[in-house]
C-alpha positions, 0 to 999 in steps of 0.5 A: 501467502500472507496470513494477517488481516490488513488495516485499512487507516489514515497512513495509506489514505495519506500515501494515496494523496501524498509522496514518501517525502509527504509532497503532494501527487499530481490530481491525475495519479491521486484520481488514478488510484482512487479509482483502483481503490475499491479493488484492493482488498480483492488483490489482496484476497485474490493475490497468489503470491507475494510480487516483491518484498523489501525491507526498508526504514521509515518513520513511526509517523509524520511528526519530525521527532518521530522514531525510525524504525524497520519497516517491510513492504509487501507487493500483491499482483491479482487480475481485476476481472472487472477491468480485465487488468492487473492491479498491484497492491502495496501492504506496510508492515512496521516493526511488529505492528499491523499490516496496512494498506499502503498504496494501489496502481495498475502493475 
């Protein structure tokens, strides 16, 4: 499993309100995943293997100028027991940075 402490930080936050392409999500999946939001870091604590993992480019941060550099994303699955449900929590990892809080929704 993975063996890092993972960032909770204004990067996931925005991915919680906002697209990869930075438009704006819909006010019912921005509410979906806040209400998920408090369950994740027992998905991660609970999660007993890594669901998928890709290798993707994304950009250093929002500015336009911004570097591309290579970047993982680490899909975690645990059963919430207190929603008897699934919940899939998505970890970012760019370059040999932190490992952060990417996203949360019902697997």
């Amino acid at each position: 499993m993975l063996k890092e402490n993972v960032v909770f930080n204004a990067k996931g936050f925005h991915h919680l309100l906002n697209e990869s392409d930075h438009a704006p999500r819909s006010m019912s999946e921005i509410i979906h995943k806040l209400k998920l939001l408090p369950f994740a870091k027992e998905v991660i604590q609970n999660a007993t293997s890594i669901y998928q993992q890709r290798n993707i480019k994304i950009k250093e941060s929002r500015k336009k100028s911004a570097k591309i550099k290579q970047a993982g994303t680490y899909a975690l699955v645990a059963k919430v027991a207190e929603k008897n449900v699934e919940v899939r929590v998505i970890l970012l990892k760019i370059g040999d940075g932190n490992l952060m809080f990417r996203s949360i929704m019902k697997h």
